[in-house]
C-alpha positions as CSV (number, residue, x, y, z in Angstrom):
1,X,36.3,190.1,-72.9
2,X,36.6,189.8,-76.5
3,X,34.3,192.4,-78.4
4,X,31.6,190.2,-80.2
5,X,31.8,192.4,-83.6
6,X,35.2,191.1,-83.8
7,X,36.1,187.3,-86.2
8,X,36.8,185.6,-83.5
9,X,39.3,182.3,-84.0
10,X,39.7,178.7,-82.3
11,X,42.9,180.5,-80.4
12,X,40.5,183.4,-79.2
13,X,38.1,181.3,-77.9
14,X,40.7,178.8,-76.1
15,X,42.4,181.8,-74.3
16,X,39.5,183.9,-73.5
17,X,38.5,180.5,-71.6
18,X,41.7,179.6,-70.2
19,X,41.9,176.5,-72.1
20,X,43.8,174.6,-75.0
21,X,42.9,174.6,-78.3
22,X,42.4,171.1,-78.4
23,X,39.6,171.6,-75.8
24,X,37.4,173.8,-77.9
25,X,38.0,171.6,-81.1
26,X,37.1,168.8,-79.0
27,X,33.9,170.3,-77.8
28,X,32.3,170.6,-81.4
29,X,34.5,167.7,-83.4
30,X,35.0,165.2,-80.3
31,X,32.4,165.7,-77.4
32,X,32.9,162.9,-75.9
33,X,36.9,163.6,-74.9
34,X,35.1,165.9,-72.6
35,X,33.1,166.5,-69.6
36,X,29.5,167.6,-70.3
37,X,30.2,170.4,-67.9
38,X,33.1,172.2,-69.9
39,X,32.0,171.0,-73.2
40,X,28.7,173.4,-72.5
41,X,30.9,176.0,-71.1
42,X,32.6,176.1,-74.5
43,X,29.7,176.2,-76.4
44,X,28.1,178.7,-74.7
45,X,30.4,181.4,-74.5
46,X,30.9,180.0,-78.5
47,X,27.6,180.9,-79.3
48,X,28.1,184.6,-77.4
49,X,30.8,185.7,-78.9
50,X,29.7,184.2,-82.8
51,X,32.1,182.1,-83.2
52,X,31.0,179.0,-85.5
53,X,33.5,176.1,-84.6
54,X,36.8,174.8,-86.4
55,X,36.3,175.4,-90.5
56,X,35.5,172.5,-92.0
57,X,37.6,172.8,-95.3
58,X,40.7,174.0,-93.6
59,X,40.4,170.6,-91.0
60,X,40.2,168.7,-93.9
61,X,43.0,170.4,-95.9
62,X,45.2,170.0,-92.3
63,X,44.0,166.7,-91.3
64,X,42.9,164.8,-94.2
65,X,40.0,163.6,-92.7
66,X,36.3,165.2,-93.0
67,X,34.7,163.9,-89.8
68,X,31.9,162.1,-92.5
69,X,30.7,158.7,-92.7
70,X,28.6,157.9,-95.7
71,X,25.9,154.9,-95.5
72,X,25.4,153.5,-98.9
73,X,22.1,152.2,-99.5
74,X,21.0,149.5,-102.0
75,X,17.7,151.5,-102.1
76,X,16.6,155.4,-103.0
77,X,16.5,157.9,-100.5
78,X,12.9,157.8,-100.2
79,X,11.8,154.3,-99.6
80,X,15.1,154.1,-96.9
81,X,14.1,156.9,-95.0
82,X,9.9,155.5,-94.7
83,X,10.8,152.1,-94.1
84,X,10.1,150.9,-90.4
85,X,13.3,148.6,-90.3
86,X,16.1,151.3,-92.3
87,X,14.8,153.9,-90.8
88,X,16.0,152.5,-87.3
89,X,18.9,151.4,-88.4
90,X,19.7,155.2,-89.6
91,X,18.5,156.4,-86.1
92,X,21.1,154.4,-84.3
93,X,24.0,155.2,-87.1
94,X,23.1,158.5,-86.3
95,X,23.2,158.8,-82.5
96,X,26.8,156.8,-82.9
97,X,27.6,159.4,-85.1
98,X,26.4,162.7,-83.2
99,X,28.4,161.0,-80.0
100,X,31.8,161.3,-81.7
101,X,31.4,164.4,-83.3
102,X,30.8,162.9,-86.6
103,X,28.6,164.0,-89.9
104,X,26.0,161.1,-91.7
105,X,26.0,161.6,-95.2
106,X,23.0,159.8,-97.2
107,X,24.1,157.9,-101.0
108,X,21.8,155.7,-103.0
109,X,22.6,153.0,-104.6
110,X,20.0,153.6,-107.1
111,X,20.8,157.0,-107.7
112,X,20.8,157.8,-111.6
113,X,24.5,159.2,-112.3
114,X,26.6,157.1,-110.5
115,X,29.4,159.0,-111.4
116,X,27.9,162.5,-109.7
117,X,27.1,159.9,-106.5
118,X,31.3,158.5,-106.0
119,X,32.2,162.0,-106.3
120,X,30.1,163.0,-103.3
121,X,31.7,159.6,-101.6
122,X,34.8,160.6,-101.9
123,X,34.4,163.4,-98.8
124,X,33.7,160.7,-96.6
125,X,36.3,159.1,-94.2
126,X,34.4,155.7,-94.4
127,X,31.7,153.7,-95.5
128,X,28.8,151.8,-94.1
129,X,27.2,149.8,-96.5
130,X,23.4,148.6,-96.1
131,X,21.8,146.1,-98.8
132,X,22.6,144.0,-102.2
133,X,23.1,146.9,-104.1
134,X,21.8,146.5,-107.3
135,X,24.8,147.2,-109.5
136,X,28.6,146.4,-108.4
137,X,29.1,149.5,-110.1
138,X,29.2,152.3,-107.2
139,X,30.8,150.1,-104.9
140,X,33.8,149.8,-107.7
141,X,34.2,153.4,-107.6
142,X,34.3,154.0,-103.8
143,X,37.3,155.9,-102.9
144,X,39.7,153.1,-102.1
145,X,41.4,153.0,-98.8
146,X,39.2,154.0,-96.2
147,X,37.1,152.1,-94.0
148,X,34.3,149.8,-95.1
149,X,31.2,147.7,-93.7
150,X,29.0,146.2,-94.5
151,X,25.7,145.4,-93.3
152,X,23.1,142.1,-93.9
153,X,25.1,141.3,-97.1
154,X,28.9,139.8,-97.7
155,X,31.7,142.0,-99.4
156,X,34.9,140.2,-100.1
157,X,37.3,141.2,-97.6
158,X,35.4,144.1,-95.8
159,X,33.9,143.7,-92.1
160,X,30.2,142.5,-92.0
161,X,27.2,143.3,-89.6
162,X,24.3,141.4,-89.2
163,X,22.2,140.2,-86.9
164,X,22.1,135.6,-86.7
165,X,19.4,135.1,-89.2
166,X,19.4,131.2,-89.8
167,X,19.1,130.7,-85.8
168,X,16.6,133.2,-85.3
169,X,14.6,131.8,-88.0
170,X,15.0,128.6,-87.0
171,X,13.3,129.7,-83.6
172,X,10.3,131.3,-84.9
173,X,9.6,128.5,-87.1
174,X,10.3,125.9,-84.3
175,X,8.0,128.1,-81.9
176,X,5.1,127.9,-84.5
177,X,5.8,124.8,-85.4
178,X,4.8,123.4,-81.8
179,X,1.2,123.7,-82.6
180,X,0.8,121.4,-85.8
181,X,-0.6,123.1,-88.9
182,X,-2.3,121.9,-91.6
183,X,-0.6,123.9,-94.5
184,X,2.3,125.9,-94.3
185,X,3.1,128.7,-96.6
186,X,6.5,131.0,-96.7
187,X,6.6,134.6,-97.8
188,X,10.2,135.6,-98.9
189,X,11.2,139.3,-99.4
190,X,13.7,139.9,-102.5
191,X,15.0,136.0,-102.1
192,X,15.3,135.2,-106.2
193,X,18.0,135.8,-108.6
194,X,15.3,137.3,-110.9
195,X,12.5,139.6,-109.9
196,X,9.5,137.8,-108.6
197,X,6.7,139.4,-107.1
198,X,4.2,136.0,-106.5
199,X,4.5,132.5,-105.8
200,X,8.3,130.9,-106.7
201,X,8.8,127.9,-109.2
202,X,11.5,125.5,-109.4
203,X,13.0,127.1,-112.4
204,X,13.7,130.4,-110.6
205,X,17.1,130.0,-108.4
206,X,17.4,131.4,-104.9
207,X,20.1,134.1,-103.9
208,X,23.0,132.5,-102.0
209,X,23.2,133.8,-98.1
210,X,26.4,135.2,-98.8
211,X,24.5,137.7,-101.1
212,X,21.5,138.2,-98.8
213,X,20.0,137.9,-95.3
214,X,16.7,136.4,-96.7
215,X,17.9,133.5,-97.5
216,X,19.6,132.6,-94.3
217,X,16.1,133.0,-92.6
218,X,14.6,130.6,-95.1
219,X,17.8,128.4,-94.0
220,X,16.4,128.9,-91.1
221,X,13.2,127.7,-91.6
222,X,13.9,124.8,-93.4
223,X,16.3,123.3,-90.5
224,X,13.5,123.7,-88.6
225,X,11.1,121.8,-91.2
226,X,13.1,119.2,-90.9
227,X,13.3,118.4,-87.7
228,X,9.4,118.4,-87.3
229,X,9.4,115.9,-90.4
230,X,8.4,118.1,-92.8
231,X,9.6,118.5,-96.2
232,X,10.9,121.9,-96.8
233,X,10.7,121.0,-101.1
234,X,6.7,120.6,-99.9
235,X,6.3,124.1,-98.4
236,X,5.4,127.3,-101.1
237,X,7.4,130.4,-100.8
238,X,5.9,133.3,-102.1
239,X,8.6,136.0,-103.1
240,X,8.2,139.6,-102.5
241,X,9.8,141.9,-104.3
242,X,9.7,145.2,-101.6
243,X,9.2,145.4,-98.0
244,X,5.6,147.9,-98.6
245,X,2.4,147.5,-98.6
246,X,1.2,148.2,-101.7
247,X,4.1,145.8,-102.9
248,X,3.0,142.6,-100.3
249,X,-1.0,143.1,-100.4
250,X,-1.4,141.7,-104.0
251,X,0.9,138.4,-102.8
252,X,-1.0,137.9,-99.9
253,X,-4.2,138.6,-101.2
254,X,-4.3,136.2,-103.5
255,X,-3.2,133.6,-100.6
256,X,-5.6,134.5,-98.5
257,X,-8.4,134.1,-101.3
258,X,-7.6,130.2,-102.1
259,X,-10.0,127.8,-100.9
260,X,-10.5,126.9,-97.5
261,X,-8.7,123.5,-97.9
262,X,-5.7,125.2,-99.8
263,X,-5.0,128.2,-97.6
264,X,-2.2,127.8,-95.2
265,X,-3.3,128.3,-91.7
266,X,0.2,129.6,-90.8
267,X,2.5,131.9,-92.7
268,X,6.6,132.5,-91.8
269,X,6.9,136.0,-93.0
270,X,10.4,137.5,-93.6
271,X,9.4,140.8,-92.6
272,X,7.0,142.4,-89.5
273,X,5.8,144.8,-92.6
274,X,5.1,141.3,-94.7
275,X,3.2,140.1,-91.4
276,X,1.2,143.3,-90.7
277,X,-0.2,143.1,-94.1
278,X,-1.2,139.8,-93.7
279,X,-2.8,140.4,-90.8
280,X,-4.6,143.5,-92.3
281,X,-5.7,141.5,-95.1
282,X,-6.4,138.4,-93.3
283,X,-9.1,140.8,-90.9
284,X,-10.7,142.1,-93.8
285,X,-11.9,138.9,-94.9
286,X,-13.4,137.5,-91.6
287,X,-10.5,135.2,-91.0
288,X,-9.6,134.8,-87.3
289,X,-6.2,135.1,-85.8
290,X,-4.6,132.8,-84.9
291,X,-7.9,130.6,-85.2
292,X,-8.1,130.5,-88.4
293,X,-4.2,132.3,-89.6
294,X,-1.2,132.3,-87.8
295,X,1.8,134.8,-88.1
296,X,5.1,135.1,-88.0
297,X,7.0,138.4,-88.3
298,X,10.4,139.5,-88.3
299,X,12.4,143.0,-87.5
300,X,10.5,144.1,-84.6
301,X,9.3,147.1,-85.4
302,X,7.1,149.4,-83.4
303,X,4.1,148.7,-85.3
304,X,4.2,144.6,-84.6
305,X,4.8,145.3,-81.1
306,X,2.0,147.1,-81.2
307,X,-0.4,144.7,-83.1
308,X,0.2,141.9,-79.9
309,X,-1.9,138.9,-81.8
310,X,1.3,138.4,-84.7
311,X,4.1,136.4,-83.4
312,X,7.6,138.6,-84.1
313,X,11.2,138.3,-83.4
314,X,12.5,141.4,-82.1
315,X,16.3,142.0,-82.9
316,X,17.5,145.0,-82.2
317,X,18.4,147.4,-85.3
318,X,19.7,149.9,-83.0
319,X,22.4,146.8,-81.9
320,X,23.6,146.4,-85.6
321,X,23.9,149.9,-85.8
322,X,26.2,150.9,-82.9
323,X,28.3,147.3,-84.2
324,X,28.9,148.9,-87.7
């Protein structure tokens, strides 16, 4: 056998196992070209003899290609990786990505230095692109080229993944709807041209669907209006600017403080995190559920499952995720 204290190369490895080289490069870059069996027979006697797997640099030199996909994100690294709903999504991106052998690689869209951020992007082989980002600017300066999609928002002439928001909307309203309430409120996440943290007036114009999945929920929900005879014009929305807490309490506080006969006893959230505040706040002050409140979510995140007495939508993130 081959000495361990010796640098040990792709070619060593293949022969001291009897197989090709294409084998062992498979077993770290491609796992799933082979068996489990010989993939961990690889690996194994790998890890004995110190050998660390194909050099990166020299595959991409060779190949042109550096096994990375980046996922651009409209929002910072920090509220992406806490939020219920990205989080997930990154999970499943992930698990895609560790089955063929490839590397995640993490880019804000709010990064400061753009310039620093679309030289990192131009190590990746492709692109999966999650949000309205808030500038046109980074997407500009992607390396041109290489694969791109996009996910809950349009790009002209890229591939787009998204789950059907108008229809699924239009369910949950329709399945609340079946019980008549008295007063109806909306609460919107990020659904105005302009920021708007509160209720929206008729001088502040909604974002087209093509520029986010918000508004094809309220779509959604207004088809649905309709066809109980309501008027969707009569119907507040309140906008919310970011899918936290501390963001959604101050909204929904104050719509849970109006009088009795100007509360709405039933709110379409756009988001189970919108919902689960709602239904923390709504507690605090005595209010029953659904007695008193009703609740509609929308992600189907662990936490809604858990809290059984709000009405969700469950669509899978994990789905969109192994689409993109």
């Amino acid at each position: 056998m081959t000495p361990p204290s010796r640098h040990i190369t792709l070619k060593d490895l293949a022969r001291e196992l009897g197989v090709s080289t294409a084998s062992v490069s498979n077993a770290f870059n491609r796992p799933d070209q082979l068996s489990p069996r010989l993939r961990e027979r690889i690996l194994s006697e790998a890890q004995r003899l110190g050998y660390q797997g194909p050099d990166a640099r020299a595959r991409t030199l060779r190949t042109g290609r550096s096994r990375i996909i980046a996922v651009v994100l409209a929002e910072t690294l920090t509220y992406s990786l806490n939020d219920a709903v990205s989080s997930e999504l990154l999970t499943g991106i992930a698990e895609v990505l560790d089955d063929h052998g490839h590397t995640l690689l993490l880019l804000s869209g709010r990064q400061p230095g753009s310039r620093q951020t679309s030289g990192t992007a131009s190590m990746a082989d492709g692109f999966i692109v999650y949000g309205l980002m808030p500038s046109a600017m980074l997407l500009n300066e992607l390396p041109a080229q290489r694969p791109l999609v996009a996910v809950d928002f349009n790009i002209d002439g890229q591939p787009m993944v998204h789950i059907d928001n108008e229809p699924a909307s239009h369910a949950i309203a329709c399945y609340a709807l079946a019980t008549p309430p008295r007063r109806i409120g909306v609460l919107a996440l990020r659904l105005t041209e302009t920021p708007c943290n509160g209720r929206v007036t008729e001088e502040q114009p909604w974002l087209t669907a093509e520029r986010t999945i918000t508004r094809a929920r309220l779509d959604g929900f207004h088809r649905a209006f309709e066809e109980h005879g309501i008027d969707p014009a009569a119907v507040p929305v309140w906008n919310i600017e970011e899918n936290t807490h501390d963001i959604c309490a101050p909204v929904i506080a104050s719509i849970l403080d109006l009088p009795d006969d100007e509360r709405p006893d039933l709110l379409l959230c756009m988001s189970d995190r919108i919902a689960l505040t709602a239904l923390t706040l709504a507690e605090q002050r005595g209010l029953r559920i659904p007695e008193d409140l009703r609740l509609t979510g929308f992600d189907g995140i662990a936490e809604g499952q858990y809290r059984s007495r709000s009405v969700v939508v469950v669509p899978s993130r994990c789905t969109v995720s192994r689409s993109a």
